[in-house]
TIKESE-163059 format. One record per atom (N, C-alpha, C): residue number from 1; residue in one letter; chain; x, y, z; atom name. Coordinates in pm, 1 decimal, decimal comma, always signed. Atoms other than C-alpha are relative to their C-alpha. Example, Ala and Ser with C-alpha at 12.3 -4.5 7.8 and 13.67 -1.06 7.14 Angstrom:
<atoms>
+-----+------+-------+----------+----------+----------+------+
:  nr : rest : kette :       px :       py :       pz : atom :
+-----+------+-------+----------+----------+----------+------+
:   1 :    a :     A :    +89,0 :   -119,0 :     +0,0 :    N :
:   1 :    a :     A :  +1230,0 :   -450,0 :   +780,0 :   CA :
:   1 :    a :     A :    +90,0 :   +120,0 :     +0,0 :    C :
:   2 :    s :     A :    -82,0 :   -119,0 :     -6,0 :    N :
:   2 :    s :     A :  +1367,0 :   -106,0 :   +714,0 :   CA :
:   2 :    s :     A :    -77,0 :   +109,0 :    +73,0 :    C :
+-----+------+-------+----------+----------+----------+------+
</atoms>
This chain:
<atoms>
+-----+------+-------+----------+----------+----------+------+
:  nr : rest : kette :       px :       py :       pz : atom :
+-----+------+-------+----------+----------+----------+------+
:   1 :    x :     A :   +119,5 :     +1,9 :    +81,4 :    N :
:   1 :    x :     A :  +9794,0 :  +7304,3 : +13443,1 :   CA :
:   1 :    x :     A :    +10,0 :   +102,3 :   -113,0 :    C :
:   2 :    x :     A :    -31,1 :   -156,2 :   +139,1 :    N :
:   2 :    x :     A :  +9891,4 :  +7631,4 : +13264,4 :   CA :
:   2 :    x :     A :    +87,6 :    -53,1 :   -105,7 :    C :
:   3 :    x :     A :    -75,9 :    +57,1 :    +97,6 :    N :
:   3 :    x :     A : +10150,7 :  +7466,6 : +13064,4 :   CA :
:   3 :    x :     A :    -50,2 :    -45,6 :    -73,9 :    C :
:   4 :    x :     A :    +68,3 :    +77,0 :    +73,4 :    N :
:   4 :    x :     A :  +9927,0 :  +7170,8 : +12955,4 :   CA :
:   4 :    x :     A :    -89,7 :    +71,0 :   -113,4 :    C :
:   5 :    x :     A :    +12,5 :   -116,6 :   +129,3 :    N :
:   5 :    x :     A :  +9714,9 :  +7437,5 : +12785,7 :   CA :
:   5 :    x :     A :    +38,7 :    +54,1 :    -73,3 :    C :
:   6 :    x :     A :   -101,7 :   -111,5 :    +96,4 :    N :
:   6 :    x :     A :  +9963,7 :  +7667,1 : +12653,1 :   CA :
:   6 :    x :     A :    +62,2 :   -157,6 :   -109,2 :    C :
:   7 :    x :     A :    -28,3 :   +134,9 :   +112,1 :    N :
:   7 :    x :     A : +10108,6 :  +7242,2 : +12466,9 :   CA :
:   7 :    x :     A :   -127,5 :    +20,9 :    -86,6 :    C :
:   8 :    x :     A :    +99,4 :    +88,3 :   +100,0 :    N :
:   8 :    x :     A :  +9738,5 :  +7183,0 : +12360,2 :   CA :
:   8 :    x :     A :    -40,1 :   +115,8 :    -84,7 :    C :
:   9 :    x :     A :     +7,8 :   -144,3 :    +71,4 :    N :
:   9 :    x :     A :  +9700,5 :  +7558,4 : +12209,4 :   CA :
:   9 :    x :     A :   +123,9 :    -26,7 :   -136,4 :    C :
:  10 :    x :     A :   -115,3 :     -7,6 :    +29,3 :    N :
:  10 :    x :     A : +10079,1 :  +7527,2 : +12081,1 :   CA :
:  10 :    x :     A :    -34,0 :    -84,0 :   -148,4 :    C :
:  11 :    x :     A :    +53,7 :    +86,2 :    +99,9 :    N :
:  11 :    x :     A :  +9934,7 :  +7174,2 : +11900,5 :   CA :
:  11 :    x :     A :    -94,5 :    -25,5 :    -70,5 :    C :
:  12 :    x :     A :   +112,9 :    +10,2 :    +88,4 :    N :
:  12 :    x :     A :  +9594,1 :  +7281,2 : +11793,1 :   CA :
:  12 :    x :     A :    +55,9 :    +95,1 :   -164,5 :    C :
:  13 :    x :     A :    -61,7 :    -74,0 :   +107,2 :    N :
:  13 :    x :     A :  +9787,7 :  +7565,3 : +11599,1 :   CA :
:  13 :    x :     A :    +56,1 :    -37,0 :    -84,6 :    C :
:  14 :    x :     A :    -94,5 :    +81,6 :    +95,7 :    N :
:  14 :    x :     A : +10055,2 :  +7352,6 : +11458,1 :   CA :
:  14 :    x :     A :    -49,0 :    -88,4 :    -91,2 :    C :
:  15 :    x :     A :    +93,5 :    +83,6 :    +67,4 :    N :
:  15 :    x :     A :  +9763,7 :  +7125,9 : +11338,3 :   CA :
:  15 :    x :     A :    -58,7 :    +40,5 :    -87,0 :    C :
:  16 :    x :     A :    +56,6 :    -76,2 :    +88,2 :    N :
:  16 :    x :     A :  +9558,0 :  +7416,0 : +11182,3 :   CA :
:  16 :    x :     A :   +126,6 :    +74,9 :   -147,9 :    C :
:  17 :    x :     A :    -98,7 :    -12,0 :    +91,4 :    N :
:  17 :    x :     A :  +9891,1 :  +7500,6 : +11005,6 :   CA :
:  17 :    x :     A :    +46,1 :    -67,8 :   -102,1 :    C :
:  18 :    x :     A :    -20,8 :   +155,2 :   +102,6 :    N :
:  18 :    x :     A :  +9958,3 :  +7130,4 : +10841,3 :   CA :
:  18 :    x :     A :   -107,4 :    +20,5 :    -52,4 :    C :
:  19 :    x :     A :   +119,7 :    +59,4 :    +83,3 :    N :
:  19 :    x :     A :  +9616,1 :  +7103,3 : +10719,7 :   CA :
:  19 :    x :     A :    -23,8 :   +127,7 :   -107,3 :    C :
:  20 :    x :     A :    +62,7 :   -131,3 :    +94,1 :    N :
:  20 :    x :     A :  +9521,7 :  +7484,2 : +10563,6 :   CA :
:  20 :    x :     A :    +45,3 :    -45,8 :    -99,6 :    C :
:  21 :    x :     A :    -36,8 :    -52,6 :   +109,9 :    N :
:  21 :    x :     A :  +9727,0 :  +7479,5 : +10274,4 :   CA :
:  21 :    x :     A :    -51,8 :   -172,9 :    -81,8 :    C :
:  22 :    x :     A :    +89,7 :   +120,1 :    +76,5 :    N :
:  22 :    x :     A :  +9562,9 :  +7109,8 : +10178,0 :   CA :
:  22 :    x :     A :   -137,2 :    +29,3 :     +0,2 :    C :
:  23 :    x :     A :   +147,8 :    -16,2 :    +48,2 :    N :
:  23 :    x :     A :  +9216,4 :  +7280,0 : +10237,6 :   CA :
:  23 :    x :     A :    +13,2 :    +98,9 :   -120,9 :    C :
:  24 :    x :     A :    +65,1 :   -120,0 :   +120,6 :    N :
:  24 :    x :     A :  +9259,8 :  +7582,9 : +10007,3 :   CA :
:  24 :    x :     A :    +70,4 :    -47,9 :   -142,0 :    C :
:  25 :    x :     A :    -92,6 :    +63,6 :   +194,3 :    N :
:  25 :    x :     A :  +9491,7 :  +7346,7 :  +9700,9 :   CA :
:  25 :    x :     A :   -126,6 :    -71,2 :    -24,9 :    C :
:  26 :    x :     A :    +92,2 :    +62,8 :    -35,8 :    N :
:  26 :    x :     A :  +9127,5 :  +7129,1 :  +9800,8 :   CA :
:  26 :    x :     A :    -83,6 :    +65,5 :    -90,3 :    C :
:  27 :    x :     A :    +92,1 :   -121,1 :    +22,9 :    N :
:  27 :    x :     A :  +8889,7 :  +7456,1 :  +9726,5 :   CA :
:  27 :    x :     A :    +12,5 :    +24,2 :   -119,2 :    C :
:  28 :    x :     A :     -3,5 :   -105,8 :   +103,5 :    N :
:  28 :    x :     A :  +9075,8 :  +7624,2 :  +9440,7 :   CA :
:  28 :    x :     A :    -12,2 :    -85,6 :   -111,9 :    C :
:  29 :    x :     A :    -20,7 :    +72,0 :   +165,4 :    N :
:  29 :    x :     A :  +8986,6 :  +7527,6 :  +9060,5 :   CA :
:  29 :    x :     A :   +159,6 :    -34,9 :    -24,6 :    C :
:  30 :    x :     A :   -108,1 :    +61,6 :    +77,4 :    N :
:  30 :    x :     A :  +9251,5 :  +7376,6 :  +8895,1 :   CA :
:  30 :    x :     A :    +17,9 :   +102,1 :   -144,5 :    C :
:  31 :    x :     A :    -20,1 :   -103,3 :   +126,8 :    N :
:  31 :    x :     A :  +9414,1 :  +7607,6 :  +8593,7 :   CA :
:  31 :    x :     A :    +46,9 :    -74,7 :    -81,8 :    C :
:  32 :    x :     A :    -37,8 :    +10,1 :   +123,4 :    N :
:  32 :    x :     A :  +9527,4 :  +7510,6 :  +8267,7 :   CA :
:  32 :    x :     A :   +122,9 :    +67,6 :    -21,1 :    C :
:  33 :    x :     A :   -117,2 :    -66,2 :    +49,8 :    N :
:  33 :    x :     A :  +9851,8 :  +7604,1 :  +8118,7 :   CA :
:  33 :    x :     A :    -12,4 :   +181,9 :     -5,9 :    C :
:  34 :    x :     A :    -20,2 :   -164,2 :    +48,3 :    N :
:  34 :    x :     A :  +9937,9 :  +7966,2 :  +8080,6 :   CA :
:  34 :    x :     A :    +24,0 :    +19,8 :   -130,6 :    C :
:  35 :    x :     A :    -23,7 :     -4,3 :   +194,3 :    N :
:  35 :    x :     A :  +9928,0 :  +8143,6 :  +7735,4 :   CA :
:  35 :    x :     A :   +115,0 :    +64,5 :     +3,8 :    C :
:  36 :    x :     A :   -125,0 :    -15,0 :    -10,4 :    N :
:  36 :    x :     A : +10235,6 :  +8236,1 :  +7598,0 :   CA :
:  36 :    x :     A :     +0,6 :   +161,0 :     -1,4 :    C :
:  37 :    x :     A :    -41,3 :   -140,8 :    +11,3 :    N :
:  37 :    x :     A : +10399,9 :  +8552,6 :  +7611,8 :   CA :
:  37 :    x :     A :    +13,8 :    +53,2 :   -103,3 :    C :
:  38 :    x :     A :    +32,4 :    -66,8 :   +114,6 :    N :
:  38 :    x :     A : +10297,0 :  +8802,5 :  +7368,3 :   CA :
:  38 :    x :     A :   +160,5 :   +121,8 :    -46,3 :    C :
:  39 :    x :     A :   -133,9 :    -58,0 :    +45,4 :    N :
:  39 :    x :     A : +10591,4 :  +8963,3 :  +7136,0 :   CA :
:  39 :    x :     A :    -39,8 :   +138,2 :     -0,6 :    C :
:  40 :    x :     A :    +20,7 :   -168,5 :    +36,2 :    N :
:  40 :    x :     A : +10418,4 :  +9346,2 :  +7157,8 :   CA :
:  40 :    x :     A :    -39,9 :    +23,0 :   +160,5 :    C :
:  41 :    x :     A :    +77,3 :    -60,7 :   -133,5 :    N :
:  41 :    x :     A : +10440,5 :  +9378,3 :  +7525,8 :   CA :
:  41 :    x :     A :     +2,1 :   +118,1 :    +77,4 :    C :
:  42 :    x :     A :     +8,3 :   -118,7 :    -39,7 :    N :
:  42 :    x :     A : +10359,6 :  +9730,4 :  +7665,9 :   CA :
:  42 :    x :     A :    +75,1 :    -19,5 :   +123,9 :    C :
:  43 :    x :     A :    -37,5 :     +3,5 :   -116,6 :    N :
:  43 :    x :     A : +10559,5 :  +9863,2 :  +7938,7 :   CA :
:  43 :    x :     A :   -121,2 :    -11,2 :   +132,9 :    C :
:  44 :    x :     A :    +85,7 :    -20,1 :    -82,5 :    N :
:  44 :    x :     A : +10381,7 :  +9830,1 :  +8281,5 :   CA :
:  44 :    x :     A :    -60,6 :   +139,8 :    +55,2 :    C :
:  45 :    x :     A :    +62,6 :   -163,3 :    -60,9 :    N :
:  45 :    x :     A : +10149,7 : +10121,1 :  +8432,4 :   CA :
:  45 :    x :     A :    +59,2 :    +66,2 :    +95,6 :    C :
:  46 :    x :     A :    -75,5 :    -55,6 :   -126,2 :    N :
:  46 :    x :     A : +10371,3 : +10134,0 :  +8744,9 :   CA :
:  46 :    x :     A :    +86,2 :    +75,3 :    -65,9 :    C :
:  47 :    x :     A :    -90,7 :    -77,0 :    +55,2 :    N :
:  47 :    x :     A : +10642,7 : +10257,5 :  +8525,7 :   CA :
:  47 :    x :     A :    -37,7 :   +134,6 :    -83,8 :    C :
:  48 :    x :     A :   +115,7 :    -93,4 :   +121,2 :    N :
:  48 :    x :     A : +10402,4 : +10502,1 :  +8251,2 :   CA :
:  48 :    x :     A :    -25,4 :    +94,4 :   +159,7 :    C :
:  49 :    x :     A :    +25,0 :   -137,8 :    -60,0 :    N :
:  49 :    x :     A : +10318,3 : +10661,7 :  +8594,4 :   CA :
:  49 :    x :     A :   +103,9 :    +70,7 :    +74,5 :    C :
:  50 :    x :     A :   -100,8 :    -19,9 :     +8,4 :    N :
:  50 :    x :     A : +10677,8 : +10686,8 :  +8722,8 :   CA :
:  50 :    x :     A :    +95,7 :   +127,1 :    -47,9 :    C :
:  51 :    x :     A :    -41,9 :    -67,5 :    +77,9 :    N :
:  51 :    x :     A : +10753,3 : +10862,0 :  +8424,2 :   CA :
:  51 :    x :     A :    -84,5 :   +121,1 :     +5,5 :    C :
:  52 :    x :     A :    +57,1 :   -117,1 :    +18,7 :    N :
:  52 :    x :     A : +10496,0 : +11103,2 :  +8434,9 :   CA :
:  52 :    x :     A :    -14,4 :   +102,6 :    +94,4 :    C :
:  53 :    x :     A :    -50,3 :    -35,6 :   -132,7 :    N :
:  53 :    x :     A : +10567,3 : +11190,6 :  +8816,2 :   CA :
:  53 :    x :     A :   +126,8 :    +32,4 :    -56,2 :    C :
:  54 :    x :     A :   -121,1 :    -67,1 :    -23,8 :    N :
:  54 :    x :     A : +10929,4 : +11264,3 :  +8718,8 :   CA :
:  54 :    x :     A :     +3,1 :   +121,5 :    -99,5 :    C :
:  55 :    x :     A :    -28,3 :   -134,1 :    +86,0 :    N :
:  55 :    x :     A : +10865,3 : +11465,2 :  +8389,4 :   CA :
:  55 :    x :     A :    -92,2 :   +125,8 :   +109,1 :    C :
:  56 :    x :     A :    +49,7 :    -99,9 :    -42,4 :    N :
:  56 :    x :     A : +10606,1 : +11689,2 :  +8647,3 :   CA :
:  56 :    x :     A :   +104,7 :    +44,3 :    +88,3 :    C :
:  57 :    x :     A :   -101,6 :    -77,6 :    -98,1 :    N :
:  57 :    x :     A : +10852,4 : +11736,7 :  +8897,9 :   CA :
:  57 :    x :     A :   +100,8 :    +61,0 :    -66,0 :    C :
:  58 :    x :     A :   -101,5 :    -82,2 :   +105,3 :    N :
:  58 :    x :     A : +11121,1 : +11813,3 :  +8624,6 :   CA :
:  58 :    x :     A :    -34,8 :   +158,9 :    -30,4 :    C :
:  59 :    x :     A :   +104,8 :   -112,2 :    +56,8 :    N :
:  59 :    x :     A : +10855,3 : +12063,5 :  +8489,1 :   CA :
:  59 :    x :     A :    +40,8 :    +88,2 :   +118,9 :    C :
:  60 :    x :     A :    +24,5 :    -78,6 :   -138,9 :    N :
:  60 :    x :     A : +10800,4 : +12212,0 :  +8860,3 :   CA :
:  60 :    x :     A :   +183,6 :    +38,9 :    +43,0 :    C :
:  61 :    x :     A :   -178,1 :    -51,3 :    -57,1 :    N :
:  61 :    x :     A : +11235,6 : +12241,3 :  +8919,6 :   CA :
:  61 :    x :     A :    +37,9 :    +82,7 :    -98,3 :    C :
:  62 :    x :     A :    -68,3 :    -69,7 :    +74,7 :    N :
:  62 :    x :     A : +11317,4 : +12388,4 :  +8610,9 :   CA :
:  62 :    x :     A :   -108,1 :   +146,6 :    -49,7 :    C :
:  63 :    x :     A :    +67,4 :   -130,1 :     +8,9 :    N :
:  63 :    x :     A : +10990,9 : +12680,8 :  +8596,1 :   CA :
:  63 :    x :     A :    +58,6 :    +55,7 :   +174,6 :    C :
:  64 :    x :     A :    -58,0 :    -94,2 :    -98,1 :    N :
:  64 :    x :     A : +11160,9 : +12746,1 :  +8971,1 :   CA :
:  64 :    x :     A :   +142,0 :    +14,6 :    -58,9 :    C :
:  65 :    x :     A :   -112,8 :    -61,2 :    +22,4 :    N :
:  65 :    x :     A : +11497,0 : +12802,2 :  +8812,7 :   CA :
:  65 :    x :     A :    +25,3 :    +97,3 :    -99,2 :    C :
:  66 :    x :     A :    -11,1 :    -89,4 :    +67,2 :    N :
:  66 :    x :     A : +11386,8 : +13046,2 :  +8572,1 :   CA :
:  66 :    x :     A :     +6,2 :   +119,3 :    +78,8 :    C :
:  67 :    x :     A :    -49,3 :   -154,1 :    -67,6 :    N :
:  67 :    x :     A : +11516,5 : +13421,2 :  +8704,3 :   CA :
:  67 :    x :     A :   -129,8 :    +58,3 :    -15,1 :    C :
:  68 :    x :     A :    +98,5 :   -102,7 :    -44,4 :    N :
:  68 :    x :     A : +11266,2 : +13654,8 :  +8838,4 :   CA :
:  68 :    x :     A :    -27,9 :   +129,5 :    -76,5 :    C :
:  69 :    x :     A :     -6,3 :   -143,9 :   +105,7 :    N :
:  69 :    x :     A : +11197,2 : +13970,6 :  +8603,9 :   CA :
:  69 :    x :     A :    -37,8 :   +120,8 :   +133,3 :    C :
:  70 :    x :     A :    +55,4 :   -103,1 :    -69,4 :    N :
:  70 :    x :     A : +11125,1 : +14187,5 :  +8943,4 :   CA :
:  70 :    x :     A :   +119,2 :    +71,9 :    +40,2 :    C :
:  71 :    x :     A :   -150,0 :    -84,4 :    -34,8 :    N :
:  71 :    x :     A : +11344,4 : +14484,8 :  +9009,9 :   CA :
:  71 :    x :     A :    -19,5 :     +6,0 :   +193,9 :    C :
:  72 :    x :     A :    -93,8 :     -4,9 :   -152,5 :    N :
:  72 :    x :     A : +11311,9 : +14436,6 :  +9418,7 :   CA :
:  72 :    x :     A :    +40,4 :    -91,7 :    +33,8 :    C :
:  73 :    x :     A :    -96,0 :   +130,2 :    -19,1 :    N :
:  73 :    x :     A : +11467,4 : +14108,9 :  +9415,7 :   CA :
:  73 :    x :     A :   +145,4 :     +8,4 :    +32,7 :    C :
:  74 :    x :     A :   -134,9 :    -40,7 :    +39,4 :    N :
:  74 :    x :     A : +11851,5 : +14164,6 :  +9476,0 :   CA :
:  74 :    x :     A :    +77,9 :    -98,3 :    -31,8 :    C :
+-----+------+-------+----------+----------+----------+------+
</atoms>
């Protein structure tokens, strides 16, 4: 009897699997062409912040490699 369940589970799933992706193509508006790609395109923000994470850490390695002016340092 445990089996028969664990099939009709196995085949309600496999059922809910075939059908979803015909309910939500069903649901969603329909789009229109895409516009074209613009010739002035800015780099992305992921990269702009990238860059501004490596110049701080740069910043932060090279004010620790400036020499110490203290005379008990040896």
């Amino acid at each position: 009897m445990d089996h028969t369940r664990n099939l009709f589970i196995l085949f309600f799933l496999a059922i809910c699997c075939l059908v979803a992706p015909d309910i939500a193509l069903a649901t969603m508006p329909s789009v229109g062409t895409p516009p074209a790609p613009a010739n002035n395109i800015s780099p992305p923000a992921p990269f702009i912040g990238l860059l501004i994470t490596f110049v701080c850490i740069a910043i932060v390695i090279l004010v620790n490699l400036i020499p110490s002016g203290r005379k008990d340092v040896k």
